[in-house]
PDB file of N, CA, C and O in Angstrom, chain B, residues numbered from 101:
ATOM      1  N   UNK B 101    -131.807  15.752  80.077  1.00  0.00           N
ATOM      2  CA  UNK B 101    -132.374  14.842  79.100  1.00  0.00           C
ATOM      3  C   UNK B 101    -131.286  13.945  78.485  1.00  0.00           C
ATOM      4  O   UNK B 101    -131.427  12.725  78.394  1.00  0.00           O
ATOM      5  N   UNK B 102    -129.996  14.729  77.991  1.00  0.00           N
ATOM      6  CA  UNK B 102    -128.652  13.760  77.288  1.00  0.00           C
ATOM      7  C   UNK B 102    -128.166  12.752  78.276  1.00  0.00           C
ATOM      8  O   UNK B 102    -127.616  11.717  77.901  1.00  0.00           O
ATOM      9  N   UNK B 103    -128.451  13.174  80.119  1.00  0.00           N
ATOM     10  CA  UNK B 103    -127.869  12.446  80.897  1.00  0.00           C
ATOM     11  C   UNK B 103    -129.412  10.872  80.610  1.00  0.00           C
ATOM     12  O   UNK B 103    -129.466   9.704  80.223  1.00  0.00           O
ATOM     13  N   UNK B 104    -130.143  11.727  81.016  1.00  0.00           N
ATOM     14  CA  UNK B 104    -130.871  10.273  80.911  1.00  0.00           C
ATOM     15  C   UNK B 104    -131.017   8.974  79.621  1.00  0.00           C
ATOM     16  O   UNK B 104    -130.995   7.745  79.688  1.00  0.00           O
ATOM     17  N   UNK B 105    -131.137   9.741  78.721  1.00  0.00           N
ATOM     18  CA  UNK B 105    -130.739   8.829  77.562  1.00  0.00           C
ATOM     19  C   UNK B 105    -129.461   8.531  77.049  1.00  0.00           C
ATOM     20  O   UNK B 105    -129.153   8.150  75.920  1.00  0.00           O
ATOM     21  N   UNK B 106    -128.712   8.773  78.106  1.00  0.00           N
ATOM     22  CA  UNK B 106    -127.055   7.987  78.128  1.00  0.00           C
ATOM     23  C   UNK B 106    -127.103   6.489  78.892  1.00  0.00           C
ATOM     24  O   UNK B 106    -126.624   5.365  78.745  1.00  0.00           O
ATOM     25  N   UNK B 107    -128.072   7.277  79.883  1.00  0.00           N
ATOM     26  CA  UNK B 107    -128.148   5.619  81.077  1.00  0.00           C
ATOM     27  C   UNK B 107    -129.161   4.696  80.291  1.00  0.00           C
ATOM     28  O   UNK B 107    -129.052   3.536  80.687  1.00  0.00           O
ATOM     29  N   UNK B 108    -129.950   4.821  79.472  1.00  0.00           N
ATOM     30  CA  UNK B 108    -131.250   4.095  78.804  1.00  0.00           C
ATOM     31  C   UNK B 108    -130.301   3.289  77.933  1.00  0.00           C
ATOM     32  O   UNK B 108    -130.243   2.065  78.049  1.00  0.00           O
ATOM     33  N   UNK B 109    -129.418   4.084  76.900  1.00  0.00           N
ATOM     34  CA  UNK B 109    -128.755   3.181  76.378  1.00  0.00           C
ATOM     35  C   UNK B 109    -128.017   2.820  76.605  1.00  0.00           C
ATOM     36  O   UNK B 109    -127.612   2.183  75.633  1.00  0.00           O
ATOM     37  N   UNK B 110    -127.033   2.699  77.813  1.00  0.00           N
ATOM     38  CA  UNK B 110    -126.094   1.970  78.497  1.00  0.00           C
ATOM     39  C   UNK B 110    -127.082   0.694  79.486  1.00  0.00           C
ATOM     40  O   UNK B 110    -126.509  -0.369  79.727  1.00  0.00           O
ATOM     41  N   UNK B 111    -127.751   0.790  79.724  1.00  0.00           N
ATOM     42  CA  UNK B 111    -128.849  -0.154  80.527  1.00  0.00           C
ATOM     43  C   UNK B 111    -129.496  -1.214  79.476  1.00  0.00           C
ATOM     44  O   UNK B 111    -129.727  -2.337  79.923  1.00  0.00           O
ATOM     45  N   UNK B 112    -129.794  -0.958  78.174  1.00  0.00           N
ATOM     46  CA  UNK B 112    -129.948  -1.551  76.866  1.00  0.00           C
ATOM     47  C   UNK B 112    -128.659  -2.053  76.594  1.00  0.00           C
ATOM     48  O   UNK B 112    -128.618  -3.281  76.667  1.00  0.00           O
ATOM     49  N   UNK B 113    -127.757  -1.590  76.349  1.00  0.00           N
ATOM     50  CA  UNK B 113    -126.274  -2.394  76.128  1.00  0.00           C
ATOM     51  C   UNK B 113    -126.334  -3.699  76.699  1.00  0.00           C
ATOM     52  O   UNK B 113    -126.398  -4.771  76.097  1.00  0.00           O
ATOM     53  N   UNK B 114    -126.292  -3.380  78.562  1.00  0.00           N
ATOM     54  CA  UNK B 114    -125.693  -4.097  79.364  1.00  0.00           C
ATOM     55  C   UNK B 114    -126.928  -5.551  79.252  1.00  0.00           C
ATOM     56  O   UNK B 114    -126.604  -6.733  79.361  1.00  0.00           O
ATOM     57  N   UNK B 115    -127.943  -5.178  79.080  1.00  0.00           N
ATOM     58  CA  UNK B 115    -129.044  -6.281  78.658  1.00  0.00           C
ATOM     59  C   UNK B 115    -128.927  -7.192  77.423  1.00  0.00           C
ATOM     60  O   UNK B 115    -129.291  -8.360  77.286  1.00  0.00           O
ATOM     61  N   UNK B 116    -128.272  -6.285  76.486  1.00  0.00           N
ATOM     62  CA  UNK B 116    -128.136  -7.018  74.966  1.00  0.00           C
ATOM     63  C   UNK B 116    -126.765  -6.786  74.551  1.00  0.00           C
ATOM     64  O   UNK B 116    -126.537  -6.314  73.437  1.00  0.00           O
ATOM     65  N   UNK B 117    -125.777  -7.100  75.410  1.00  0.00           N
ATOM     66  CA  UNK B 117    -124.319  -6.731  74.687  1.00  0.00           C
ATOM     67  C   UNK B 117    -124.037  -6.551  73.280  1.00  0.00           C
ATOM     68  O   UNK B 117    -125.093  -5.961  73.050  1.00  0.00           O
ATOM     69  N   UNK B 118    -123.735  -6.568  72.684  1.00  0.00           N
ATOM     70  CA  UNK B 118    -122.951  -6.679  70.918  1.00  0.00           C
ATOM     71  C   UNK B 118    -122.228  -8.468  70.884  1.00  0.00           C
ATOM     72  O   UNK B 118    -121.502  -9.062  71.681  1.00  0.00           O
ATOM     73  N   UNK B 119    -122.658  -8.748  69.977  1.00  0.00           N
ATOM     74  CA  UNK B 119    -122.555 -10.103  69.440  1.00  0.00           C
ATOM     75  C   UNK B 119    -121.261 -10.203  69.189  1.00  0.00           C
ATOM     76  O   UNK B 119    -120.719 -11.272  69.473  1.00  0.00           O
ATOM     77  N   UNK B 120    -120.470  -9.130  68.608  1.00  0.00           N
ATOM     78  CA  UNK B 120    -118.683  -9.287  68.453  1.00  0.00           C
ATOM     79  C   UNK B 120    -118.184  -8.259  68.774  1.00  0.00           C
ATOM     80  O   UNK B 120    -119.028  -7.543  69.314  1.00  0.00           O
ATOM     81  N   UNK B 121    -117.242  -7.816  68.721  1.00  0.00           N
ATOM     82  CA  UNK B 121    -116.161  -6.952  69.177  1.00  0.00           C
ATOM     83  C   UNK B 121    -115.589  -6.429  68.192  1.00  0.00           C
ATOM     84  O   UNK B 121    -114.808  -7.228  67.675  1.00  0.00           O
ATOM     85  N   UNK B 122    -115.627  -5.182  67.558  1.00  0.00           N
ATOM     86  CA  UNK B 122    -114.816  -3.924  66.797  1.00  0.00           C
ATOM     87  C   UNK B 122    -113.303  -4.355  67.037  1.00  0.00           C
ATOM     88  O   UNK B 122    -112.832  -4.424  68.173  1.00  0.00           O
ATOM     89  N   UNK B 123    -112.611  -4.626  65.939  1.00  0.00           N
ATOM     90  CA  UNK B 123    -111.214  -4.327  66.600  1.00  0.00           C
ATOM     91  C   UNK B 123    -110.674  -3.501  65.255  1.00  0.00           C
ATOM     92  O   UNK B 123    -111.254  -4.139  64.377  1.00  0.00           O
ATOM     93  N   UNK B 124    -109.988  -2.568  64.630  1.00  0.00           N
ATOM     94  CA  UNK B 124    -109.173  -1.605  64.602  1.00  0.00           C
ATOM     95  C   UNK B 124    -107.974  -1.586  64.130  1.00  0.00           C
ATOM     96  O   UNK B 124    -107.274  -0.777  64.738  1.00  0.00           O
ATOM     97  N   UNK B 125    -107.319  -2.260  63.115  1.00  0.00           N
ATOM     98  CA  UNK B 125    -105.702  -2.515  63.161  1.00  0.00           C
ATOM     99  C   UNK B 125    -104.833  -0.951  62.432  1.00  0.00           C
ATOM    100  O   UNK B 125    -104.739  -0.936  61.205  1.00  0.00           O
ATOM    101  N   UNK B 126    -104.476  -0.205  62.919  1.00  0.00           N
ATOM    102  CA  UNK B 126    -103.782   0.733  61.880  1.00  0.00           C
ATOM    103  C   UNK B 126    -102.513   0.583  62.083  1.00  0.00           C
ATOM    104  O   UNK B 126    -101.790   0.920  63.021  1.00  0.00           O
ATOM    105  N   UNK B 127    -102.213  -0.247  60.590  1.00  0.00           N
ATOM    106  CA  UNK B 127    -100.944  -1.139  60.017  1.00  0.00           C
ATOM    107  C   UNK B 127    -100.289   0.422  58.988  1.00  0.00           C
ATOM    108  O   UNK B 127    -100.613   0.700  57.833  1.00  0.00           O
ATOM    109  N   UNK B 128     -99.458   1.088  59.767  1.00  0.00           N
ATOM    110  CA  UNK B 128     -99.469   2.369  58.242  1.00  0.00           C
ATOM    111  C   UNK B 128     -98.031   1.631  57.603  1.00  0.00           C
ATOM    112  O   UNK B 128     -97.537   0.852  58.418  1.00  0.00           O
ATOM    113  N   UNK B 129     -97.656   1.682  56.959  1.00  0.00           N
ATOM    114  CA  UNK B 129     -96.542   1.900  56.363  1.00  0.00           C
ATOM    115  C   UNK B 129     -95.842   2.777  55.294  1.00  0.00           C
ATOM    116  O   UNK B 129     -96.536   3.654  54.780  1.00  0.00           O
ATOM    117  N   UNK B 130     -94.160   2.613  54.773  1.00  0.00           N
ATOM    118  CA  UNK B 130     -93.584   3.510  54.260  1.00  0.00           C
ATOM    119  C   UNK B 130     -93.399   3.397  53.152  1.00  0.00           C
ATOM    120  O   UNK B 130     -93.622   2.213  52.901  1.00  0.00           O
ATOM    121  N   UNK B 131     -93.050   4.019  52.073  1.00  0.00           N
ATOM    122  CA  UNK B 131     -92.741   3.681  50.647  1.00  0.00           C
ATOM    123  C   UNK B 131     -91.288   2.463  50.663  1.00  0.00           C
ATOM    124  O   UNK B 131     -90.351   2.461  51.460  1.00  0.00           O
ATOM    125  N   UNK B 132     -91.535   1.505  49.491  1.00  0.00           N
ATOM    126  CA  UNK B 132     -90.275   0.693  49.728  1.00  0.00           C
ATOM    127  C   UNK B 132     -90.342  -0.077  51.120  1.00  0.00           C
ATOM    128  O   UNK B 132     -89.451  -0.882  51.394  1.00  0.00           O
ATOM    129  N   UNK B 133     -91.263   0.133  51.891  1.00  0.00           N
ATOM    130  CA  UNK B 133     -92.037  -0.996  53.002  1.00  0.00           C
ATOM    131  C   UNK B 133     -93.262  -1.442  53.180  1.00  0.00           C
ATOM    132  O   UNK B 133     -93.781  -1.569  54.290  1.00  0.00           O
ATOM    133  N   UNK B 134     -93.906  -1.760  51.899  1.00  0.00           N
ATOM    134  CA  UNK B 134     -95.435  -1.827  52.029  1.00  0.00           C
ATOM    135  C   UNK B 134     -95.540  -3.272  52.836  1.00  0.00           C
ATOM    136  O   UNK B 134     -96.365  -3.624  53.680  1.00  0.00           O
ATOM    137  N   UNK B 135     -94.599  -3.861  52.368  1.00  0.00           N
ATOM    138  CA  UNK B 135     -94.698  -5.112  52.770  1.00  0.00           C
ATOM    139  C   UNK B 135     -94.501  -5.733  54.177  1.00  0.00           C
ATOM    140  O   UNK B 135     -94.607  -6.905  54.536  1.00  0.00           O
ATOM    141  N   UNK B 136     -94.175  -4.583  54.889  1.00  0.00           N
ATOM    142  CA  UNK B 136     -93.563  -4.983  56.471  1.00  0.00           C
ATOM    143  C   UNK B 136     -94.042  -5.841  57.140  1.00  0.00           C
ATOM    144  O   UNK B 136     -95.254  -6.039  57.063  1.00  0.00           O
ATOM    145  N   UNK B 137     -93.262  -6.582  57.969  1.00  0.00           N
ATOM    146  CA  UNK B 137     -93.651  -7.711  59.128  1.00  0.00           C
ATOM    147  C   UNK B 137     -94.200  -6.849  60.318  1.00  0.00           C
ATOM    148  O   UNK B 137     -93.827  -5.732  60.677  1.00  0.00           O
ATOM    149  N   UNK B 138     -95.201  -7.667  60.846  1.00  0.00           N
ATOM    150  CA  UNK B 138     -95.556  -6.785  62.012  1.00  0.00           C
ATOM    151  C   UNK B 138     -95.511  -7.553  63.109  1.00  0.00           C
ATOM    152  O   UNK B 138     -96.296  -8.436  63.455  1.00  0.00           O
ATOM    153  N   UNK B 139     -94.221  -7.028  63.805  1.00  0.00           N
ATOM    154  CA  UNK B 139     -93.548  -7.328  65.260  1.00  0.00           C
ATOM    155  C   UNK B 139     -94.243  -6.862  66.640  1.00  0.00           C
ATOM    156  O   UNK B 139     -94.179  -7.477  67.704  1.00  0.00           O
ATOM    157  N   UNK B 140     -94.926  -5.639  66.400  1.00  0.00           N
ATOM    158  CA  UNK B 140     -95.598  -5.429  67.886  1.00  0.00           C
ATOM    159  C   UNK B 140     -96.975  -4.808  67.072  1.00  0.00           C
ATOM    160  O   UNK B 140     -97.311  -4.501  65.928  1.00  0.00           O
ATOM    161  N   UNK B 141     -97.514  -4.837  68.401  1.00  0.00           N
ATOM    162  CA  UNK B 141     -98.511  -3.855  68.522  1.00  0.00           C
ATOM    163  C   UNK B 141     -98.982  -3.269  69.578  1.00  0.00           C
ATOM    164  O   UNK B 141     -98.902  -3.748  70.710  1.00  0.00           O
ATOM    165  N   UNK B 142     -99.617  -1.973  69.234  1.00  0.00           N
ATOM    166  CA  UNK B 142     -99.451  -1.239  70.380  1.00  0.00           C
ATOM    167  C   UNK B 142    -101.066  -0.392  70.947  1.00  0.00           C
ATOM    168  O   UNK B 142    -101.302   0.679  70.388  1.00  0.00           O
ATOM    169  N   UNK B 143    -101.841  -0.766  71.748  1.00  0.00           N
ATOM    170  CA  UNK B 143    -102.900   0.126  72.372  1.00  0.00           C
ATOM    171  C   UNK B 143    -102.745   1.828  72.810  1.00  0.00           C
ATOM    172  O   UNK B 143    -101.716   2.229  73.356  1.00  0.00           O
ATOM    173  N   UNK B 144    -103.831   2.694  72.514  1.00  0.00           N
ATOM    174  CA  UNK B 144    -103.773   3.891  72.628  1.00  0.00           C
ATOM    175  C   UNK B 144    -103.286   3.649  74.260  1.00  0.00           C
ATOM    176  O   UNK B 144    -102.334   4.371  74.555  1.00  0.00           O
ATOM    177  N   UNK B 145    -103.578   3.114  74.930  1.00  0.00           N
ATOM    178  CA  UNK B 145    -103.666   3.121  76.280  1.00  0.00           C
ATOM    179  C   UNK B 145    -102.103   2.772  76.724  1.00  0.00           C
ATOM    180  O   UNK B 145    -101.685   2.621  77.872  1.00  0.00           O
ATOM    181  N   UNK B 146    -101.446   2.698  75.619  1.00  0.00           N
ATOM    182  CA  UNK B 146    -100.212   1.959  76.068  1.00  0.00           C
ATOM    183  C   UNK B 146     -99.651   0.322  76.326  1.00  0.00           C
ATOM    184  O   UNK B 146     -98.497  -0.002  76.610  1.00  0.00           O
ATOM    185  N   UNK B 147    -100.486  -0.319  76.193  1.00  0.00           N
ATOM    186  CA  UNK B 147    -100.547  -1.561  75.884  1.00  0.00           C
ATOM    187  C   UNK B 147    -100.156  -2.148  74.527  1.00  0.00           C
ATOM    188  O   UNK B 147    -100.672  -1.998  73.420  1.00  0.00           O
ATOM    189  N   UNK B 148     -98.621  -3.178  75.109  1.00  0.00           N
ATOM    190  CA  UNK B 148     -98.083  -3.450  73.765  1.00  0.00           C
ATOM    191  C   UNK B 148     -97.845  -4.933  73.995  1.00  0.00           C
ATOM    192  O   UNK B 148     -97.674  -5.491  75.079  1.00  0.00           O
ATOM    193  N   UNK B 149     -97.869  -5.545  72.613  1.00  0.00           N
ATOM    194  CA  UNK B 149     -97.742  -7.240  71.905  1.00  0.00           C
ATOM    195  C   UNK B 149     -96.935  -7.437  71.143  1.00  0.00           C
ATOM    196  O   UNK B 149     -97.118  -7.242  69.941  1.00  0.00           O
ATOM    197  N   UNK B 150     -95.539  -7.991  71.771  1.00  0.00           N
ATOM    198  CA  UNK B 150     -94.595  -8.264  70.685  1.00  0.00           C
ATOM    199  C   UNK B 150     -95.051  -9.769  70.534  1.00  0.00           C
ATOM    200  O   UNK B 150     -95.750 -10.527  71.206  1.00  0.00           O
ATOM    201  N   UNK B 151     -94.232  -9.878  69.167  1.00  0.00           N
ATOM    202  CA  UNK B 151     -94.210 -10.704  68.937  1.00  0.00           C
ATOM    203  C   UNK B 151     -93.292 -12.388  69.205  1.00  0.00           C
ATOM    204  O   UNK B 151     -92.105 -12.213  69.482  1.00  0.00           O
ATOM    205  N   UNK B 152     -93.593 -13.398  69.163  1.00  0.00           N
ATOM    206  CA  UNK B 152     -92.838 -14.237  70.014  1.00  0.00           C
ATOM    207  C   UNK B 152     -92.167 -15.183  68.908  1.00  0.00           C
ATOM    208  O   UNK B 152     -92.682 -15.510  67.838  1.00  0.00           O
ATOM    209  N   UNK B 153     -91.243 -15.454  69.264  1.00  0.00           N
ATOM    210  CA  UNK B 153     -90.421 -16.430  68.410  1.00  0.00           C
ATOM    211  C   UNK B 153     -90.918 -17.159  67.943  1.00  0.00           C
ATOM    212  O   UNK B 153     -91.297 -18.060  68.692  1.00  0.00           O
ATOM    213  N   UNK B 154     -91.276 -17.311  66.399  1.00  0.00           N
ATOM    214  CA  UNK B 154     -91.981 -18.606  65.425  1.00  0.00           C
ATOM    215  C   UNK B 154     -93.691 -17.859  65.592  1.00  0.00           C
ATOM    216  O   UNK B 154     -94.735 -18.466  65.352  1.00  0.00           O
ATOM    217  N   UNK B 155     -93.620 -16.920  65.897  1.00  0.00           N
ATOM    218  CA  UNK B 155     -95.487 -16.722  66.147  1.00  0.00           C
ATOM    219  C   UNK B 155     -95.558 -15.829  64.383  1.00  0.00           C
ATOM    220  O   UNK B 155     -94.940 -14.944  63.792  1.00  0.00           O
ATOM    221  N   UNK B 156     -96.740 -16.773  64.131  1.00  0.00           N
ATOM    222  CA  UNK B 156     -97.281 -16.254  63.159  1.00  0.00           C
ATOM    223  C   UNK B 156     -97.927 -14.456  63.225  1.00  0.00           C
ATOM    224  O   UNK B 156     -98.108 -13.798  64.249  1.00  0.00           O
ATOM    225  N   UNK B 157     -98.083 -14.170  62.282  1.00  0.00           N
ATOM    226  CA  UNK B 157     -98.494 -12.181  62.258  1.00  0.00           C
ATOM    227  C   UNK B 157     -99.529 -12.310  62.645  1.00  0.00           C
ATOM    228  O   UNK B 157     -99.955 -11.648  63.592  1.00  0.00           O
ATOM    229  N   UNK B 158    -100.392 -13.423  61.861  1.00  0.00           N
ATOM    230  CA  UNK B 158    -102.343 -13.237  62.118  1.00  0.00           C
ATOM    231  C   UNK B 158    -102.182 -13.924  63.876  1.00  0.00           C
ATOM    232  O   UNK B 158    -102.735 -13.265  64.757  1.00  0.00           O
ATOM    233  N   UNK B 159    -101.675 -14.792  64.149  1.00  0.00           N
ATOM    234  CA  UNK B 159    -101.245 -14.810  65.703  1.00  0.00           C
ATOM    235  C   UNK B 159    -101.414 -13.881  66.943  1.00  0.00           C
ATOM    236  O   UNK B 159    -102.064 -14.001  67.982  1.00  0.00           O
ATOM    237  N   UNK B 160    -100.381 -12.661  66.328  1.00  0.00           N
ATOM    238  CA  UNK B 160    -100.184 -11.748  67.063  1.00  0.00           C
ATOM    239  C   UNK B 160    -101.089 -10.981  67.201  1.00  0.00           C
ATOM    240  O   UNK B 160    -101.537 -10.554  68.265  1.00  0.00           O
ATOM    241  N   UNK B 161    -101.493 -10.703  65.946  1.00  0.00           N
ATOM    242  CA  UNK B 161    -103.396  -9.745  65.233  1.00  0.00           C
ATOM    243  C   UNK B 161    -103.687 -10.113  66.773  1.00  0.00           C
ATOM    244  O   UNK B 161    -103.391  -9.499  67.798  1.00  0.00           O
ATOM    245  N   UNK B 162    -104.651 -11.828  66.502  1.00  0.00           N
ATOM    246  CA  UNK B 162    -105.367 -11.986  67.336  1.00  0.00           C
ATOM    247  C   UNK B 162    -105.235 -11.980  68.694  1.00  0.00           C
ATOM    248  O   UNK B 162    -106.154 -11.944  69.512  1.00  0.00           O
ATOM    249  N   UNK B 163    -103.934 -12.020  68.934  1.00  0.00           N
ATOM    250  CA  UNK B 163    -103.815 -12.535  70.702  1.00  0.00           C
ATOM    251  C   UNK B 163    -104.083 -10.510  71.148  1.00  0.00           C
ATOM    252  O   UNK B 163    -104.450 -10.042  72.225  1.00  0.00           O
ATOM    253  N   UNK B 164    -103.827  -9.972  70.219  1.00  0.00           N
ATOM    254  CA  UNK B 164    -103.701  -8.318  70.926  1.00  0.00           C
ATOM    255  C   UNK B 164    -105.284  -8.088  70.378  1.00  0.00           C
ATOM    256  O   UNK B 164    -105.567  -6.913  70.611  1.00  0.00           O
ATOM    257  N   UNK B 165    -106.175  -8.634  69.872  1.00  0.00           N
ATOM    258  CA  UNK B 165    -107.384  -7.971  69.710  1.00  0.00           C
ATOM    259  C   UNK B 165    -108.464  -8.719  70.723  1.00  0.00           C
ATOM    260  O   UNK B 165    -109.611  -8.486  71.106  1.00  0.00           O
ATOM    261  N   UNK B 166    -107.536  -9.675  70.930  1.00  0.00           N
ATOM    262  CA  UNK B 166    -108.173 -10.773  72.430  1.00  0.00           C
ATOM    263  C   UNK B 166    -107.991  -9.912  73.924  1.00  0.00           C
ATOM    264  O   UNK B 166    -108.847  -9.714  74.787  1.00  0.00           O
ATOM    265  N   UNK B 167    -106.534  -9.476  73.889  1.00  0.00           N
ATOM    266  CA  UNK B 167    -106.461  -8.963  75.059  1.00  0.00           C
ATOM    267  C   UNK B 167    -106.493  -7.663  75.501  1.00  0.00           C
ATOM    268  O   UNK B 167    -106.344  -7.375  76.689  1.00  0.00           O
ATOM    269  N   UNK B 168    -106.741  -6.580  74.330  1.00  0.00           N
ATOM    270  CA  UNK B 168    -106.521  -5.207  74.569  1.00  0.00           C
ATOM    271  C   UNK B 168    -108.066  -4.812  75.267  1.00  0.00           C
ATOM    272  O   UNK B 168    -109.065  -5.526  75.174  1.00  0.00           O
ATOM    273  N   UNK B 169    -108.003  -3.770  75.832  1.00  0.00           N
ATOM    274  CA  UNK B 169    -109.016  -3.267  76.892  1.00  0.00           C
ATOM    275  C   UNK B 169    -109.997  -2.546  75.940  1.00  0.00           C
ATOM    276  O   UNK B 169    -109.417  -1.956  75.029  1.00  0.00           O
ATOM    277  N   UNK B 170    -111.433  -2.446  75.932  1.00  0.00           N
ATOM    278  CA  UNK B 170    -112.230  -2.366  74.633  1.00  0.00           C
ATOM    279  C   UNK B 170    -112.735  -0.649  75.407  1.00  0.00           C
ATOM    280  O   UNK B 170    -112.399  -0.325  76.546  1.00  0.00           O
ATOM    281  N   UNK B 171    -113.325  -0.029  74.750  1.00  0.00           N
ATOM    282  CA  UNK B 171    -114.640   0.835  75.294  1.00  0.00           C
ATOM    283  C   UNK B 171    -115.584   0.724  75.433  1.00  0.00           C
ATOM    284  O   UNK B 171    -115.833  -0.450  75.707  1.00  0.00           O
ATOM    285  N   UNK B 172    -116.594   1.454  75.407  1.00  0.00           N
ATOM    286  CA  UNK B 172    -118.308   1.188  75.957  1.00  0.00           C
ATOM    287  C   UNK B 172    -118.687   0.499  74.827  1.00  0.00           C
ATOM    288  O   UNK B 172    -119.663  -0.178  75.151  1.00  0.00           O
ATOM    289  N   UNK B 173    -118.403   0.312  73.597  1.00  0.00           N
ATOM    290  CA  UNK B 173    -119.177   0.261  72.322  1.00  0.00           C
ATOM    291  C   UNK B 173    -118.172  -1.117  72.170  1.00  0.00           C
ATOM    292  O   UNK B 173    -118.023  -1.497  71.009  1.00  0.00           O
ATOM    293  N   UNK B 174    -117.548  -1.814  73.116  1.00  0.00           N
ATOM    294  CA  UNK B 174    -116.990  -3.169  72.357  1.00  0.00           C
ATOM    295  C   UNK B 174    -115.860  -2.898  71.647  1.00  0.00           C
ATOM    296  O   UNK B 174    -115.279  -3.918  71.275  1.00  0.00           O
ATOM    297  N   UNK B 175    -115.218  -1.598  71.251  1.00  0.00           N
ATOM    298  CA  UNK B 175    -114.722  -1.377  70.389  1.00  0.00           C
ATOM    299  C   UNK B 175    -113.115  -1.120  70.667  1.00  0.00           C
ATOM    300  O   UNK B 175    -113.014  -0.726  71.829  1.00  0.00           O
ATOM    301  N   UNK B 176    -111.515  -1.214  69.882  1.00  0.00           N
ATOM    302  CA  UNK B 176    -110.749  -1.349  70.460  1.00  0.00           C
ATOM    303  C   UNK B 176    -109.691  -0.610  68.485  1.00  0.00           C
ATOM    304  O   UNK B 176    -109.846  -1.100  67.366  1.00  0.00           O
ATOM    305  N   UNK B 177    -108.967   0.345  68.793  1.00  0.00           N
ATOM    306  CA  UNK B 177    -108.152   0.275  68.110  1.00  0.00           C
ATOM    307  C   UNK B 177    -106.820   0.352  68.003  1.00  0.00           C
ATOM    308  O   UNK B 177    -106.253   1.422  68.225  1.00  0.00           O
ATOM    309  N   UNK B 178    -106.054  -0.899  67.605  1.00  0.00           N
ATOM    310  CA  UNK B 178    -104.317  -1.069  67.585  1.00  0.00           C
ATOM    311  C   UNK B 178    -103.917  -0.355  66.714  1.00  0.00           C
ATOM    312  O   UNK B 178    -104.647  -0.039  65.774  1.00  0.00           O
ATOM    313  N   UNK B 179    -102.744   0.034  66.822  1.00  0.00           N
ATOM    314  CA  UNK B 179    -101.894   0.270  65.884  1.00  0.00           C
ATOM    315  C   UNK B 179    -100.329  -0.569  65.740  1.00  0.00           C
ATOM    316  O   UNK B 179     -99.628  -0.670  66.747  1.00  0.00           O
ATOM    317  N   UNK B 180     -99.884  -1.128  64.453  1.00  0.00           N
ATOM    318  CA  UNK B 180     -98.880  -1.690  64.549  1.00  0.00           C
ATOM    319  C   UNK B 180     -97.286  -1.015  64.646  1.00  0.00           C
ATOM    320  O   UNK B 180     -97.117   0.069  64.087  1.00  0.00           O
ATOM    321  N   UNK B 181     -96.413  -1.499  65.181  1.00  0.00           N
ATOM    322  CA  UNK B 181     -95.697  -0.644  65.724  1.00  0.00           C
ATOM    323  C   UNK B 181     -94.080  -1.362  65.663  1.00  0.00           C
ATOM    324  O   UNK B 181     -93.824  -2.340  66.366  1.00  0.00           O
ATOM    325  N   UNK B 182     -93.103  -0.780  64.789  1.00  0.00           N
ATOM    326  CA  UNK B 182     -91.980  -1.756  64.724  1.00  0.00           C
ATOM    327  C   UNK B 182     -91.049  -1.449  65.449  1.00  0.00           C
ATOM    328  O   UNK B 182     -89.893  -1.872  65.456  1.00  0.00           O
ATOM    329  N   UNK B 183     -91.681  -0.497  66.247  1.00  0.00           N
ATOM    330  CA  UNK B 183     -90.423  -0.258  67.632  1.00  0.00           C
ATOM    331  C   UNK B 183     -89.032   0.591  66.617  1.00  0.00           C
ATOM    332  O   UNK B 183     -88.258   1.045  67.459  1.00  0.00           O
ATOM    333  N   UNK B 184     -88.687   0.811  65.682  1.00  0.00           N
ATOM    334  CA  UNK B 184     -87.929   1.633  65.116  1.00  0.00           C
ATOM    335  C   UNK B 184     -87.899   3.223  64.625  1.00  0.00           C
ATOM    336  O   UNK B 184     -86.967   3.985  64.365  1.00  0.00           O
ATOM    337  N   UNK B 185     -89.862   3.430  64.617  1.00  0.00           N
ATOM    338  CA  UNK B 185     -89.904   4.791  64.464  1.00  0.00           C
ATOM    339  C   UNK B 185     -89.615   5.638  65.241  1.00  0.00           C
ATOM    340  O   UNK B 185     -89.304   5.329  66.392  1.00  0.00           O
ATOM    341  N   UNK B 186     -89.644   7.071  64.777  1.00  0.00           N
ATOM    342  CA  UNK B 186     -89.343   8.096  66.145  1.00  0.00           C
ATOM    343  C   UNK B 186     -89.939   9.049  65.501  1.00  0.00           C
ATOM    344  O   UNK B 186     -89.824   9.361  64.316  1.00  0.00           O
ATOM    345  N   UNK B 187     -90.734   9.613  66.515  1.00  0.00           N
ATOM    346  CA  UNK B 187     -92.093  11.023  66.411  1.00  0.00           C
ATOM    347  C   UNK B 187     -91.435  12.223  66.254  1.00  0.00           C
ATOM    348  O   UNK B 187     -90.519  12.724  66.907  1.00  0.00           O
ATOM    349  N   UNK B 188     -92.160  12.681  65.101  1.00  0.00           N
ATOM    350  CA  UNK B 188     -91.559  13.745  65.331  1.00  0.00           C
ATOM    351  C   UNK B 188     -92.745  15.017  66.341  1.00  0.00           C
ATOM    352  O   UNK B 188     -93.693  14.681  67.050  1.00  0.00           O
ATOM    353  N   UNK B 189     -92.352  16.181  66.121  1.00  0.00           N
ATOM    354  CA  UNK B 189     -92.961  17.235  67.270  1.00  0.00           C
ATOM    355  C   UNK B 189     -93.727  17.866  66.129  1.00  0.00           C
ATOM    356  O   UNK B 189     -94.351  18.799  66.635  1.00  0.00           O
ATOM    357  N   UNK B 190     -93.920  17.821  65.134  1.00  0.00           N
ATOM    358  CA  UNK B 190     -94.451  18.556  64.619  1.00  0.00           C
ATOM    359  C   UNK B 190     -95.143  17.611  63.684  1.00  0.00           C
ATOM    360  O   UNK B 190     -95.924  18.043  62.836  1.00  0.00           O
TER     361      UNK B 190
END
C-alpha cells in the first residue's frame, strides 16, 4: 500500500511540479564572528561555490542555490563554509 501511494504522489509531482524551489542556507557562526563573509559554500553531496573575485555574497547565495542538485521535494540544503574550520570527532 506505502509502495503504491509513493508512485501516486510522485506521478502527481511530475504532473504539477512545485512552483519554486526550497533552498536551505546554514550560515552558523562563532562568537566575535557573527558578522562573517561568506566565501564558499558547500552541498551535503559535496558540492562546493567559492567565491570569485569582486562577487557579491547574495551572488554567491544565488549562483549555489541555482546550481546545487535538489531532491524529490525541489528541495536543497547549503551550508556556508570558510574553508578554515576543522571537525572535530566527537
Amino acid at each position: 500500500m506505502q509502495q503504491n501511494l509513493e508512485k501516486r504522489i510522485a506521478a502527481l509531482e511530475r504532473a504539477n511540479p512545485p512552483d519554486d524551489d526550497l533552498t536551505i542556507i546554514r550560515h552558523i557562526v562563532t562568537p566575535g564572528k557573527l558578522d562573517a563573509t561568506i566565501n564558499r559554500i558547500r552541498a551535503n553531496d559535496g558540492q562546493l561555490w567559492k567565491r570569485l573575485p569582486g562577487e557579491l555574497e547574495q551572488t554567491l547565495i544565488d549562483r549555489a542555490a541555482k546550481g546545487v542538485k535538489r531532491n524529490q521535494w525541489h528541495a536543497a540544503i547549503l551550508l556556508t563554509d570558510d574553508g578554515d574550520l576543522s571537525h572535530a570527532d566527537h
